[in-house]
PyMOL Python script that loads the backbone (N, CA, C, O; Angstrom):
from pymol import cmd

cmd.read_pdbstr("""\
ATOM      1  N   UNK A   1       7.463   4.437 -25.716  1.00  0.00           N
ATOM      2  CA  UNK A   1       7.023   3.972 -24.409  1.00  0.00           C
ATOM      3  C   UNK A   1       6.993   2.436 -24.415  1.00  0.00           C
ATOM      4  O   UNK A   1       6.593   1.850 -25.422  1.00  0.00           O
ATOM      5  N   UNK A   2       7.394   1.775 -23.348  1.00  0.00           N
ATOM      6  CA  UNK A   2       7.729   0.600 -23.429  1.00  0.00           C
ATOM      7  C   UNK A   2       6.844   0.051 -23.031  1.00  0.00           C
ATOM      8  O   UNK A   2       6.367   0.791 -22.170  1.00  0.00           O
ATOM      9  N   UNK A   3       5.964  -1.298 -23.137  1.00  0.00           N
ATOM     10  CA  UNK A   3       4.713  -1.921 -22.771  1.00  0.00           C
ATOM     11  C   UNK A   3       5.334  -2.927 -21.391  1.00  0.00           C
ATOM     12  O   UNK A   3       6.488  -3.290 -21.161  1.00  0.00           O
ATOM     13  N   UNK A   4       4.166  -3.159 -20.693  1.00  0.00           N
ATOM     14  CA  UNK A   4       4.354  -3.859 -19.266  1.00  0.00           C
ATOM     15  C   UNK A   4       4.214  -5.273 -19.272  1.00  0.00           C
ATOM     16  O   UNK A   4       3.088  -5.593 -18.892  1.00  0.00           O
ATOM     17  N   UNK A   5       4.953  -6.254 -19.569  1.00  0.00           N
ATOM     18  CA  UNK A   5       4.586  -7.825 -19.881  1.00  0.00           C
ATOM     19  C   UNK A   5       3.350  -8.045 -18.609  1.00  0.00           C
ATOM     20  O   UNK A   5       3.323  -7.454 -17.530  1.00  0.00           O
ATOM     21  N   UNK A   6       2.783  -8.643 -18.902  1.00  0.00           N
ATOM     22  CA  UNK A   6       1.534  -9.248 -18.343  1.00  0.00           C
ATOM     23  C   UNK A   6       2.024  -9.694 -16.692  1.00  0.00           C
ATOM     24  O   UNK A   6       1.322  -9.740 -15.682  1.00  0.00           O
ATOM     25  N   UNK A   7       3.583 -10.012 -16.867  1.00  0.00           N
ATOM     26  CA  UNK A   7       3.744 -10.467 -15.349  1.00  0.00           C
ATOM     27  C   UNK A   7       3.992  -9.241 -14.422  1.00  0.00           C
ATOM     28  O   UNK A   7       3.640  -9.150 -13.246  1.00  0.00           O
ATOM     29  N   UNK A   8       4.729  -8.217 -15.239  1.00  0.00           N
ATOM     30  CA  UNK A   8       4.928  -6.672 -14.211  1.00  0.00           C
ATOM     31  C   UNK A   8       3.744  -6.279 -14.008  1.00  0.00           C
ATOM     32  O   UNK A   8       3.373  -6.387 -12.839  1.00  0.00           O
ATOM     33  N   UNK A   9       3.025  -5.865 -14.724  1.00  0.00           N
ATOM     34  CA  UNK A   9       0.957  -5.751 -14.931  1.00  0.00           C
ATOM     35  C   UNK A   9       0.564  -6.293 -13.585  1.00  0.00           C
ATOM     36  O   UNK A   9      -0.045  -5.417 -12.970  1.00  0.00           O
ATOM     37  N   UNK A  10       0.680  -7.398 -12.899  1.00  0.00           N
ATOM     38  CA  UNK A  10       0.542  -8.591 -12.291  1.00  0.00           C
ATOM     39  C   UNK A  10       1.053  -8.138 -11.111  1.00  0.00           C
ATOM     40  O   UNK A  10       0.409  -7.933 -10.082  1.00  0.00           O
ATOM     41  N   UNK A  11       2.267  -7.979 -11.288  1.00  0.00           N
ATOM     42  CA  UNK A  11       3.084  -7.867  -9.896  1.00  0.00           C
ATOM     43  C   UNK A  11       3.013  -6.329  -9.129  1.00  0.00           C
ATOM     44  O   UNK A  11       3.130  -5.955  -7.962  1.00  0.00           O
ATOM     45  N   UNK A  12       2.776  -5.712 -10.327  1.00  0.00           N
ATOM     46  CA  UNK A  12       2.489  -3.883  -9.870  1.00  0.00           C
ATOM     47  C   UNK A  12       1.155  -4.169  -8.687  1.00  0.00           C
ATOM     48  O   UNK A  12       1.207  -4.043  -7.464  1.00  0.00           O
ATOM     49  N   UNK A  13      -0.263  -4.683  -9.740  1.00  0.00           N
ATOM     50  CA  UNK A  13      -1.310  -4.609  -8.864  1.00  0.00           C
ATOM     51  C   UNK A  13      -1.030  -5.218  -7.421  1.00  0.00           C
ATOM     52  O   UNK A  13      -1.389  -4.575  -6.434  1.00  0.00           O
ATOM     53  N   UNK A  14      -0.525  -6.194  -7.309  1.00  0.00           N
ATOM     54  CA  UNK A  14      -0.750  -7.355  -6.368  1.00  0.00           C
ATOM     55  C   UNK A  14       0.283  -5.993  -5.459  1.00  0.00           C
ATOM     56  O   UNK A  14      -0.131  -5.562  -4.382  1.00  0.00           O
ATOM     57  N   UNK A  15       1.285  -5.588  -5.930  1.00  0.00           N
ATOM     58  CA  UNK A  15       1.936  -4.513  -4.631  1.00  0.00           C
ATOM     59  C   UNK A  15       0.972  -3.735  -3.990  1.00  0.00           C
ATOM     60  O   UNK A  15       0.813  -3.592  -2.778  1.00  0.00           O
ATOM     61  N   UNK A  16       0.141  -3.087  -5.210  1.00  0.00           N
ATOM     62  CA  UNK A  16      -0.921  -2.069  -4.323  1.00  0.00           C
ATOM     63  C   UNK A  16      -1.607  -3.061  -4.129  1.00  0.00           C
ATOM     64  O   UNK A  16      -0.463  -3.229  -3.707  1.00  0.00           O
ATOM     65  N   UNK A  17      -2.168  -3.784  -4.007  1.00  0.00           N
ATOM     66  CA  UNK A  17      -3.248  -4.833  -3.099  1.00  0.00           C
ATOM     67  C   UNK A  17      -2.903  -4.703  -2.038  1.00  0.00           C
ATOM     68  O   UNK A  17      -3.637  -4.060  -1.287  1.00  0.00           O
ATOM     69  N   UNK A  18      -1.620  -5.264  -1.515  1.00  0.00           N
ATOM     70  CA  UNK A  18      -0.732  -5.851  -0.419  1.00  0.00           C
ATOM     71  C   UNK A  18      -0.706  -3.901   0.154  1.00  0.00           C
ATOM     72  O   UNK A  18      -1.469  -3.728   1.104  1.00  0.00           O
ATOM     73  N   UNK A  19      -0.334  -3.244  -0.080  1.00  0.00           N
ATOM     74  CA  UNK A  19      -0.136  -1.629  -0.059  1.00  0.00           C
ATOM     75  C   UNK A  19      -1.155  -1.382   0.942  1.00  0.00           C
ATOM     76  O   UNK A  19      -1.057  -0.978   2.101  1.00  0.00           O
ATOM     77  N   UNK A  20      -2.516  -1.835  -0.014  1.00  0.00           N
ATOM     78  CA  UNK A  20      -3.774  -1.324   0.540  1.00  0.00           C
ATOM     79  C   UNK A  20      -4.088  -2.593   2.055  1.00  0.00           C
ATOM     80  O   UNK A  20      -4.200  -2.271   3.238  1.00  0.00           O
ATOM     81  N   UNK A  21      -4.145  -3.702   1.597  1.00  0.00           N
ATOM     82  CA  UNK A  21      -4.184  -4.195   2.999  1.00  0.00           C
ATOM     83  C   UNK A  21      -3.756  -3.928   3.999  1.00  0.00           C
ATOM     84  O   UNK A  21      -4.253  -4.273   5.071  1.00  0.00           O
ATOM     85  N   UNK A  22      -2.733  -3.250   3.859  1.00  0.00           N
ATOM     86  CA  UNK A  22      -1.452  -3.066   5.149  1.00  0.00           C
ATOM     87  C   UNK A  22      -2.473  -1.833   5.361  1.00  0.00           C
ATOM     88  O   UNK A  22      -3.356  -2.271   6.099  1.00  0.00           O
ATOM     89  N   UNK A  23      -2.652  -0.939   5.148  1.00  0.00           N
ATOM     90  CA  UNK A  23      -3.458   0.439   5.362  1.00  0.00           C
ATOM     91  C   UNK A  23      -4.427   0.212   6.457  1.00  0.00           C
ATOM     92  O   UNK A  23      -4.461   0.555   7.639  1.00  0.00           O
ATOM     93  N   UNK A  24      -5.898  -1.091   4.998  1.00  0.00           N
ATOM     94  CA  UNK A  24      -6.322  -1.325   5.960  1.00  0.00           C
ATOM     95  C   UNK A  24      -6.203  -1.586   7.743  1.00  0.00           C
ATOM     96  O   UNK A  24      -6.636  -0.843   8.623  1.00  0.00           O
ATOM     97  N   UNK A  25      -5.669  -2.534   7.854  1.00  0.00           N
ATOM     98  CA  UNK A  25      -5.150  -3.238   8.574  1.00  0.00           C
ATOM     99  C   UNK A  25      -5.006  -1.628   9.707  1.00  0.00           C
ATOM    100  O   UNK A  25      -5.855  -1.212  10.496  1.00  0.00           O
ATOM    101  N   UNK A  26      -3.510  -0.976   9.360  1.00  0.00           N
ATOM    102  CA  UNK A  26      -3.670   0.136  10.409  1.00  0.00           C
ATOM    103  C   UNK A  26      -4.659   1.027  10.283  1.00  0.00           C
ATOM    104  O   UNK A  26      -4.446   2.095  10.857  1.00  0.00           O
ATOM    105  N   UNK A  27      -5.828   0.910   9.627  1.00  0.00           N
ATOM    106  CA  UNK A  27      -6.722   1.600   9.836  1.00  0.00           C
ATOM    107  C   UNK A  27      -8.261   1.202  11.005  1.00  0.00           C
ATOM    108  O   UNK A  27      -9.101   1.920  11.548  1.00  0.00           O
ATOM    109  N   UNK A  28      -8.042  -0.124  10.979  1.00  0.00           N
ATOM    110  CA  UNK A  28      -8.996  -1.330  11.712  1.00  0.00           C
ATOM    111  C   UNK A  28      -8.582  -1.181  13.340  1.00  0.00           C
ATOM    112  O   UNK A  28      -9.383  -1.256  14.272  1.00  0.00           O
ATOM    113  N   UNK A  29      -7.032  -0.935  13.459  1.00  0.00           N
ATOM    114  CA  UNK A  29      -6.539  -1.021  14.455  1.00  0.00           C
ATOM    115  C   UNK A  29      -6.590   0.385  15.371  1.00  0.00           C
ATOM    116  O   UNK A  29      -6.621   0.598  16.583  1.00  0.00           O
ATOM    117  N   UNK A  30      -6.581   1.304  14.080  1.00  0.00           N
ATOM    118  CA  UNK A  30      -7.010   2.776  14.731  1.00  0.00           C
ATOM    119  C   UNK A  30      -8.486   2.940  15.488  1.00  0.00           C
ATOM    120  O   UNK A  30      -8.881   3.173  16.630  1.00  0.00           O
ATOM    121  N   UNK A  31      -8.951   2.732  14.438  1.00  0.00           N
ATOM    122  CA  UNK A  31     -10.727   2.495  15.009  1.00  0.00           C
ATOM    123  C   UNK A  31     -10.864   1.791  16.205  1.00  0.00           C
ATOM    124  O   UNK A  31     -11.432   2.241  17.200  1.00  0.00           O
ATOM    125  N   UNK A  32     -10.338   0.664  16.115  1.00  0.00           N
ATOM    126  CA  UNK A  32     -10.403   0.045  17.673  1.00  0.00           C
ATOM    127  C   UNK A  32      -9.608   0.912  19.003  1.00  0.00           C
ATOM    128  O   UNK A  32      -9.939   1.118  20.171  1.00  0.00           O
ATOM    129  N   UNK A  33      -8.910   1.132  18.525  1.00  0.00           N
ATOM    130  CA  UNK A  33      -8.389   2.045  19.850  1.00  0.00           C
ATOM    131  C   UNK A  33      -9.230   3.237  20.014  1.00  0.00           C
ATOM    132  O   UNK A  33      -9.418   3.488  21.204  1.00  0.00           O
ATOM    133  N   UNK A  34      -9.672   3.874  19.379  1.00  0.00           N
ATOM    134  CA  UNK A  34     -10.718   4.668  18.893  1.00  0.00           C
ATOM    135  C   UNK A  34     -11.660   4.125  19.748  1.00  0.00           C
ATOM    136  O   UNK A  34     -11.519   4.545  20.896  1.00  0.00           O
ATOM    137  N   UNK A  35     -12.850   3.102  19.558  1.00  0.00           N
ATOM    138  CA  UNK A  35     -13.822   2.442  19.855  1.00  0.00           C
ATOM    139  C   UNK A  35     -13.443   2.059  21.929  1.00  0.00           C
ATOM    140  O   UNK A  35     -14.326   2.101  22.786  1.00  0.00           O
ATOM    141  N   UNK A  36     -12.124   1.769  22.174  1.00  0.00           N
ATOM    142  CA  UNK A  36     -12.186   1.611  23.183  1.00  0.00           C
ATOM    143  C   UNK A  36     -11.935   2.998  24.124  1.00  0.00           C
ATOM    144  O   UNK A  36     -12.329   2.957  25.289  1.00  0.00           O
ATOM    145  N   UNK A  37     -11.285   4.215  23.623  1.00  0.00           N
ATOM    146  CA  UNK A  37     -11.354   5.288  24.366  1.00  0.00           C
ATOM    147  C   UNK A  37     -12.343   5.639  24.723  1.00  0.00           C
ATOM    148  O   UNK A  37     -12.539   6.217  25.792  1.00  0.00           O
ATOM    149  N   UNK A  38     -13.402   5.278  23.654  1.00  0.00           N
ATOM    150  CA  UNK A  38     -14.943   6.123  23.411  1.00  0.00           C
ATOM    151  C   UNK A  38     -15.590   5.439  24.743  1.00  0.00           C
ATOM    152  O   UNK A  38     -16.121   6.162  25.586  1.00  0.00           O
ATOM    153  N   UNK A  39     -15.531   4.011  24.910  1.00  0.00           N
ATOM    154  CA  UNK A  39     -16.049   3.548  26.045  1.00  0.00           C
ATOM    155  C   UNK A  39     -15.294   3.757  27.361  1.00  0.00           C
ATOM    156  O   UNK A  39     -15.968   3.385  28.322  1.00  0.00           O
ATOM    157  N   UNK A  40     -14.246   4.181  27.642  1.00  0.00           N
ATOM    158  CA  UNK A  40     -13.556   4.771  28.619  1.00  0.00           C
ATOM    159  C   UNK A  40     -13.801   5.772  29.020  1.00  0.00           C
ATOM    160  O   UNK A  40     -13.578   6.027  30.203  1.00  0.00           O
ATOM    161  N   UNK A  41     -14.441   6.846  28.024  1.00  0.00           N
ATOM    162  CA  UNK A  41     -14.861   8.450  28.418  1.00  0.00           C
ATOM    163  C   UNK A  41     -16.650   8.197  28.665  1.00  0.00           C
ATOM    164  O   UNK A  41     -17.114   8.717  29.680  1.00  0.00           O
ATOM    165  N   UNK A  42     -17.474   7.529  27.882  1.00  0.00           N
ATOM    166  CA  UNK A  42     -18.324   7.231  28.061  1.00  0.00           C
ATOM    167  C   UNK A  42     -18.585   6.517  29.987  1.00  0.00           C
ATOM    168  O   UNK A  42     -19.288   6.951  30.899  1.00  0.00           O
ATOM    169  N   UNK A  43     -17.796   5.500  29.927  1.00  0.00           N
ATOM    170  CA  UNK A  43     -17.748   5.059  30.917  1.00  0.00           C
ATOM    171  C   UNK A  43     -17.780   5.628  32.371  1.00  0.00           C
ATOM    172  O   UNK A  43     -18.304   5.126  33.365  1.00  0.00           O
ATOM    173  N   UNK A  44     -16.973   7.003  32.230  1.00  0.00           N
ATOM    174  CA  UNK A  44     -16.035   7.941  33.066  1.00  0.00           C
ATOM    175  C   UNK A  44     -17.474   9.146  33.676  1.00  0.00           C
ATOM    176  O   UNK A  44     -17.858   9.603  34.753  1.00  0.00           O
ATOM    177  N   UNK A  45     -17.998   9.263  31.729  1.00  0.00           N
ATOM    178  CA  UNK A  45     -19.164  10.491  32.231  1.00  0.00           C
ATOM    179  C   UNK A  45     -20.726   9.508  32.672  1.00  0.00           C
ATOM    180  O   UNK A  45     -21.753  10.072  33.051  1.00  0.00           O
ATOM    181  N   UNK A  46     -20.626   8.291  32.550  1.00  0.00           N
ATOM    182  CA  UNK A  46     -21.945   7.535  33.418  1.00  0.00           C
ATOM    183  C   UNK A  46     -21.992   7.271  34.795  1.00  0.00           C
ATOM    184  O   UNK A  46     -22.938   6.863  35.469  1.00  0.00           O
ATOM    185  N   UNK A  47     -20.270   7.702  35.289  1.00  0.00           N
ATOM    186  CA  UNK A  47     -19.888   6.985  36.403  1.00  0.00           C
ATOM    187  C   UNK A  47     -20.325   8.348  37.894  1.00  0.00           C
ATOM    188  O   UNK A  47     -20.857   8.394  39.003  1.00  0.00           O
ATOM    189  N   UNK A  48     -19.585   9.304  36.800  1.00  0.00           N
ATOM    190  CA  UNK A  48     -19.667  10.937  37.430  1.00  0.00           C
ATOM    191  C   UNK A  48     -20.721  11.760  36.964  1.00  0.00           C
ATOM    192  O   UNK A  48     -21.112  12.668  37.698  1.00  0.00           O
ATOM    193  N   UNK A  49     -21.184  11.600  35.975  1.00  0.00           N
ATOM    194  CA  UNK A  49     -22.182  12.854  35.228  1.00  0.00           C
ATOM    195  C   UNK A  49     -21.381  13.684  34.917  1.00  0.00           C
ATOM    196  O   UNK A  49     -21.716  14.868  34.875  1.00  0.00           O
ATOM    197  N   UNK A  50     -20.176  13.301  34.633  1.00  0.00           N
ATOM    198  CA  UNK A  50     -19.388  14.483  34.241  1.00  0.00           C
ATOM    199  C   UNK A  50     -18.157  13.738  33.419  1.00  0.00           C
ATOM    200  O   UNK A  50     -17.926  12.550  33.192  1.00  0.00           O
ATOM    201  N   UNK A  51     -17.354  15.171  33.016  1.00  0.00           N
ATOM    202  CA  UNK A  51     -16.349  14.782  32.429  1.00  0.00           C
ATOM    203  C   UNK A  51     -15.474  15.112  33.306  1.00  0.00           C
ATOM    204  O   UNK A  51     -15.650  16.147  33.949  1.00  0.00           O
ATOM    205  N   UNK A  52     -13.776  13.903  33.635  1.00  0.00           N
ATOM    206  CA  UNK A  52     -13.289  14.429  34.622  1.00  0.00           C
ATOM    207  C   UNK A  52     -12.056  15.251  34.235  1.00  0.00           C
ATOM    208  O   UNK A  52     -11.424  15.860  35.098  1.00  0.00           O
TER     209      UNK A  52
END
""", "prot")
cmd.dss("prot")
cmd.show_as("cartoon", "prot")
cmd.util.cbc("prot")
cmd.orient("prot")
C-alpha cells in the first residue's frame, strides 16, 4: 500500500472541505426557501383562518 505525501493528505481534505461547503451552502439556501413558504402559508391562514 502506497503512503499519501503530506501534499495529497492536504489536497484530499481541503476537496472535502470545499465538498462540504458547497452542501452547506445548498443546504442554507433550502432552508430559506423553506423559511419563506412557511411565512406565505402562515400568512395565507392569518389572513383567512384557513387554509386555502
Amino acid at each position: 500500500m502506497k503512503t499519501k505525501s503530506p501534499r495529497d493528505v492536504l489536497a484530499h481534505r481541503l476537496a472535502e472541505r470545499d465538498e462540504l461547503v458547497v452542501e452547506i451552502l445548498e443546504l442554507e439556501g433550502r432552508l430559506e426557501r423553506a423559511k419563506r413558504r412557511l411565512d406565505e402559508v402562515s400568512a395565507e391562514i392569518d389572513s383567512s383562518g384557513h387554509i386555502e
